[in-house]
One Martini backbone bead per residue (centre of mass of N, CA, C, O) as a GRO file, in nm:
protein
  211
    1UNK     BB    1   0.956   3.366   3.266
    2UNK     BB    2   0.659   3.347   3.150
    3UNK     BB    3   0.403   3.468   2.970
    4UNK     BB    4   0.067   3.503   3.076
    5UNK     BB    5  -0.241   3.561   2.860
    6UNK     BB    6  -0.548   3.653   2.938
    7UNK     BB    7  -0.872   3.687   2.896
    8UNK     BB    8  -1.092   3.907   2.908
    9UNK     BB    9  -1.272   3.788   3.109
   10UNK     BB   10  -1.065   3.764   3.346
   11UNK     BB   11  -1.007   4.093   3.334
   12UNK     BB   12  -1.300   4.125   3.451
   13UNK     BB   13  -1.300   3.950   3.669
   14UNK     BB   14  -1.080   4.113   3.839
   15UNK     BB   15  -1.193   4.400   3.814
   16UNK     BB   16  -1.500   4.303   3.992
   17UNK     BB   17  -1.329   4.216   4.265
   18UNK     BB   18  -1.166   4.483   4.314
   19UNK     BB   19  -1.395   4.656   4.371
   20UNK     BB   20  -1.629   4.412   4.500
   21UNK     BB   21  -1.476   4.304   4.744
   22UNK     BB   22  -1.636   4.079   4.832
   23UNK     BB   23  -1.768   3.809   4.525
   24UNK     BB   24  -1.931   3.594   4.396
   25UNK     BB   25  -2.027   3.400   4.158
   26UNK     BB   26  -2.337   3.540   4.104
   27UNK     BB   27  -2.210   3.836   4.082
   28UNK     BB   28  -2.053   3.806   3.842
   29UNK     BB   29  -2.242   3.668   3.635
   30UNK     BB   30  -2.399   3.879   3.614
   31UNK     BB   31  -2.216   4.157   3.552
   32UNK     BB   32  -2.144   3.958   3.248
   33UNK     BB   33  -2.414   3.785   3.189
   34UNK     BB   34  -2.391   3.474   3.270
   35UNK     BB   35  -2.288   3.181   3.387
   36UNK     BB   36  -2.182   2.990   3.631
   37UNK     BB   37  -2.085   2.765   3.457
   38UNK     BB   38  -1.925   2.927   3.277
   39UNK     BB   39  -1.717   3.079   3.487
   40UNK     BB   40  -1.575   2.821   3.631
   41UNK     BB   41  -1.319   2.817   3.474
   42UNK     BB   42  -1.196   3.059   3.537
   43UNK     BB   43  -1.155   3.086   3.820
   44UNK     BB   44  -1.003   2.855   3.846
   45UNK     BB   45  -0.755   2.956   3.682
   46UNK     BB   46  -0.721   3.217   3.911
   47UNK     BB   47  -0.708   3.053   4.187
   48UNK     BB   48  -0.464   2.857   4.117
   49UNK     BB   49  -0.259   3.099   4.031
   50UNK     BB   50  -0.315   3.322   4.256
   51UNK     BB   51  -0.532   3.598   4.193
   52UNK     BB   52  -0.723   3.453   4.356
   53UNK     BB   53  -0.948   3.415   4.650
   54UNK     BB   54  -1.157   3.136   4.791
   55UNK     BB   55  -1.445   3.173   5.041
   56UNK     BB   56  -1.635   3.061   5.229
   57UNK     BB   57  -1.921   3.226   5.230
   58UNK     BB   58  -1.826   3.472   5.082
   59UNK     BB   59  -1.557   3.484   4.836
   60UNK     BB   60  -1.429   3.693   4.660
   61UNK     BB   61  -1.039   3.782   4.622
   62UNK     BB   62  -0.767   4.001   4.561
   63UNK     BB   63  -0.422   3.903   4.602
   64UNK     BB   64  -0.235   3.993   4.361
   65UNK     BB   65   0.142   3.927   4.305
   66UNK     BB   66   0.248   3.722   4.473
   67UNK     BB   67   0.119   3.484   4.426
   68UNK     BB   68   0.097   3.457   4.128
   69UNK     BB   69   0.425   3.423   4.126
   70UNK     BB   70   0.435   3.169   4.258
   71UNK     BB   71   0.283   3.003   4.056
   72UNK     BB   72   0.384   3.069   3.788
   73UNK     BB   73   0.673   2.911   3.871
   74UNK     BB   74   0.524   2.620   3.871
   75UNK     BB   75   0.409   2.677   3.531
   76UNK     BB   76   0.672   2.795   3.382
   77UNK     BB   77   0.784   2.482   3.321
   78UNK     BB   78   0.510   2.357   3.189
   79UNK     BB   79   0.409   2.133   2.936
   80UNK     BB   80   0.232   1.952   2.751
   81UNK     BB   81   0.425   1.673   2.738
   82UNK     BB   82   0.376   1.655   3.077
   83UNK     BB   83   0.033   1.581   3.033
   84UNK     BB   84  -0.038   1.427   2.813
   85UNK     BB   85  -0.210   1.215   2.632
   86UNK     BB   86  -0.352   0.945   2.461
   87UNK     BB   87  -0.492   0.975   2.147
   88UNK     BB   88  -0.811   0.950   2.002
   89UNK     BB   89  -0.828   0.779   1.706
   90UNK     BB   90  -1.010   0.793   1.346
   91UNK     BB   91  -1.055   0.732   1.094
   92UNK     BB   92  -1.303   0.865   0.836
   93UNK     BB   93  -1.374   0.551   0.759
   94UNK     BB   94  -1.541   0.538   1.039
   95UNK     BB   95  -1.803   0.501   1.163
   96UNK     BB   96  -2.032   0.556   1.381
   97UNK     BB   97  -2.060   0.307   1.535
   98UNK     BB   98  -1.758   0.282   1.613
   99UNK     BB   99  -1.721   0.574   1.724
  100UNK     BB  100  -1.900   0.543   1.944
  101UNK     BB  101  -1.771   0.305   2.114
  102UNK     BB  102  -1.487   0.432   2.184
  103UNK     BB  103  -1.609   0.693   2.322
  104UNK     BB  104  -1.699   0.465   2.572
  105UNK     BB  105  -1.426   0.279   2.596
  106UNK     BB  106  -1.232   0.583   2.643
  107UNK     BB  107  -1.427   0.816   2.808
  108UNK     BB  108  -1.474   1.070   2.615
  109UNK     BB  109  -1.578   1.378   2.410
  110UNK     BB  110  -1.364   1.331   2.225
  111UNK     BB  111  -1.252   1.299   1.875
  112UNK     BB  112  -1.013   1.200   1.610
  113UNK     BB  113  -0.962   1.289   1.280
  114UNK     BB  114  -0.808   1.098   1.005
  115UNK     BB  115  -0.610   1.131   0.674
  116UNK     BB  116  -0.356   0.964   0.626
  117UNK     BB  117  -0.232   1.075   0.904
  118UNK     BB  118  -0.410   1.325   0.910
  119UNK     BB  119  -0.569   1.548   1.048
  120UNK     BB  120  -0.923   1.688   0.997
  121UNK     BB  121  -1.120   1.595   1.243
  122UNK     BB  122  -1.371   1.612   1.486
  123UNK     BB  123  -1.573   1.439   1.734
  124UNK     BB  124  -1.851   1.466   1.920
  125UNK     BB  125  -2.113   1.398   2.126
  126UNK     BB  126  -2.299   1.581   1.939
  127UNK     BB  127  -2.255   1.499   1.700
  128UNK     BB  128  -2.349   1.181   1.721
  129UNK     BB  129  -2.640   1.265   1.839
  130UNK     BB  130  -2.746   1.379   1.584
  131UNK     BB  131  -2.706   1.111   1.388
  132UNK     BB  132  -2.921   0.957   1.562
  133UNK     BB  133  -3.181   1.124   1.542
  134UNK     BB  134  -3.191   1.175   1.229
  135UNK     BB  135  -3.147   0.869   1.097
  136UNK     BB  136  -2.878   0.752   1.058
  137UNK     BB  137  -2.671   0.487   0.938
  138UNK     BB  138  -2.429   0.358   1.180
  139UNK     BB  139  -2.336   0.155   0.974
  140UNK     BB  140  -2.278   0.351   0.711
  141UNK     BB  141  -2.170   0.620   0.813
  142UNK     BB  142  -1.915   0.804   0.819
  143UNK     BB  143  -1.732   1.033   1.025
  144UNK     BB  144  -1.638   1.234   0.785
  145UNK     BB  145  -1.923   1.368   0.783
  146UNK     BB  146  -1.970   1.462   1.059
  147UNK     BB  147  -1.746   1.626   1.139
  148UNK     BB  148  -1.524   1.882   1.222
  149UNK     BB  149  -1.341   2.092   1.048
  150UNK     BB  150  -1.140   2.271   0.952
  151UNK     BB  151  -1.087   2.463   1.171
  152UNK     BB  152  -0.851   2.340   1.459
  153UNK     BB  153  -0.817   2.327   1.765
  154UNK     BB  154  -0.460   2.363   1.865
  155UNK     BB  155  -0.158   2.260   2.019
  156UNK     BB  156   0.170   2.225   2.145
  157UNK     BB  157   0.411   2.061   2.334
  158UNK     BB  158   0.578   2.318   2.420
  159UNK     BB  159   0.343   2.443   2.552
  160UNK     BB  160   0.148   2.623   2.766
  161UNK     BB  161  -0.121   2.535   3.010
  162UNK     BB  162  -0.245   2.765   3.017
  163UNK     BB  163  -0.339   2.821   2.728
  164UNK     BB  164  -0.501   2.569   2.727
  165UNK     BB  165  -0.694   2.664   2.960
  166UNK     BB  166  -0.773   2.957   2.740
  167UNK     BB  167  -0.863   2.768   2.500
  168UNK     BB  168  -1.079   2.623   2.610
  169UNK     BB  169  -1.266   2.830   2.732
  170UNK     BB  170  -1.280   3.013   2.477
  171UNK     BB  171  -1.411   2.764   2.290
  172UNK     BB  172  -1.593   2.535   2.475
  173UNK     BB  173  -1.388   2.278   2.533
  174UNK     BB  174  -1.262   1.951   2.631
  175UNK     BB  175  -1.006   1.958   2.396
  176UNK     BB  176  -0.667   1.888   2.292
  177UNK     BB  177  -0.457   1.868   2.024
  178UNK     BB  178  -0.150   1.723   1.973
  179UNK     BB  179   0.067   1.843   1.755
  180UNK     BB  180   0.286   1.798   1.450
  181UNK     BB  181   0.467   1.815   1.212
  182UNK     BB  182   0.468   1.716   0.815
  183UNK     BB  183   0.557   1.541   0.577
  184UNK     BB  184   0.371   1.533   0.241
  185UNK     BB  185   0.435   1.580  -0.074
  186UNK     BB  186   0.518   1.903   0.004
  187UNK     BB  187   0.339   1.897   0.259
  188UNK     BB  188   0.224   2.029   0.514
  189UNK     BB  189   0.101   1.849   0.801
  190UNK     BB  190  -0.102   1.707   1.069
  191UNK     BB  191  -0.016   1.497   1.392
  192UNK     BB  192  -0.116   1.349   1.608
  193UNK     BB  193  -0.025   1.293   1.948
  194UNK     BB  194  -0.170   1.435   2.177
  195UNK     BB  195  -0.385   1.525   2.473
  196UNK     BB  196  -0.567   1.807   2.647
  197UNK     BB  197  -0.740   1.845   2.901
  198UNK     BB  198  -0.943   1.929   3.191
  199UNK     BB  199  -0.837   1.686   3.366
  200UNK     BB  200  -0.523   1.734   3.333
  201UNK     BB  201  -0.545   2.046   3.455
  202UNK     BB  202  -0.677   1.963   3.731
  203UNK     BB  203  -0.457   1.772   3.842
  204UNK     BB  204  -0.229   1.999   3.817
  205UNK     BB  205  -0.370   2.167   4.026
  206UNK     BB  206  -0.354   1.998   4.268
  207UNK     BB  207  -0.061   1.926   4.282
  208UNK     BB  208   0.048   2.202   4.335
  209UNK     BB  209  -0.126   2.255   4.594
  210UNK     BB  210   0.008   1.997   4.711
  211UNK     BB  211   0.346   2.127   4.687
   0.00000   0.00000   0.00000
């Protein structure tokens, strides 16, 4: 079974049950100083691993060791190629209108951006939005002026689930691109192979707990 790295606020969160417990969620962030909509995506992660254990109206429990090993063990063999989706890619040299359109087609949240069939960059509905109020000609103005460059937050598809639930949460995105190398003129460089969300992530952790 492999080791599976919880990010230092989950061990916050984790070591405030253990004290207070039982411990509720407005108190979790109160004591964190953050908001409750930041606590949940950790909560959930804690919760569906079987760490921490969550009673309505009362709040959590630390539940120990026994319950996270097993859910553990239904997800140390789970890796991102096998919950994967399928990635939304465009041109650099895609207009805004045009990655608009898609982004609302495809009903996701963030795009991915390729140069030559190479990852090069992001680009988010806050992005969109923001060149939109700008004033900028979305009709003429390519995506790869405003997209965000690398570094790029990115997983492989051999990677577990959980990296990538641990990677969404701390840089507080709603995806990650799943890459794999390729070699170009000499060059080793990234291209988009699928996508893995905070979506994929939530059905695989329900499928799990129906059993």
């Amino acid at each position: 079974m492999i080791m599976i790295q919880l990010s230092k606020r989950q061990e916050k969160i984790i070591d405030i049950v253990k004290m207070k417990q039982p411990v509720t969620s407005e108190q979790i962030a109160c004591s964190l100083n953050i908001t409750r909509a930041a606590l949940r995506p950790d909560l959930s992660v804690l919760t569906m691993m079987g760490i921490l254990d969550a009673r309505p109206k009362v709040g959590y429990f630390y539940t120990g060791n026994a319950n996270q090993n097993i859910m553990l063990q239904k997800i140390s063999n789970i890796k991102i190629e096998d919950i994967m989706s399928l990635p939304i890619v465009v041109n650099d040299q895609t207009t805004l209108y045009d990655t608009i359109v898609t982004l609302f087609l495809e009903d996701v949240g963030t795009i991915y951006v390729n140069t030559n069939g190479s990852l090069s960059g992001v680009v988010s509905r806050k992005d969109l939005l923001k060149s939109i109020i700008g004033g900028s000609d979305i009709n003429k103005i390519p995506v790869g002026m405003v997209m965000t460059r690398k570094p790029i937050v990115t997983i492989r598809k051999n990677e577990n689930v959980i990296v990538a639930a641990n990677r969404i949460i701390e840089y507080e995105i709603d995806s990650l691109p799943v890459i794999e190398d390729f070699e170009d003129e000499g060059k080793i460089k990234q291209r988009v192979i699928g996508r893995i969300s905070k979506s994929n992530i939530t059905k695989l952790f329900v499928e799990l707990c129906k059993g």
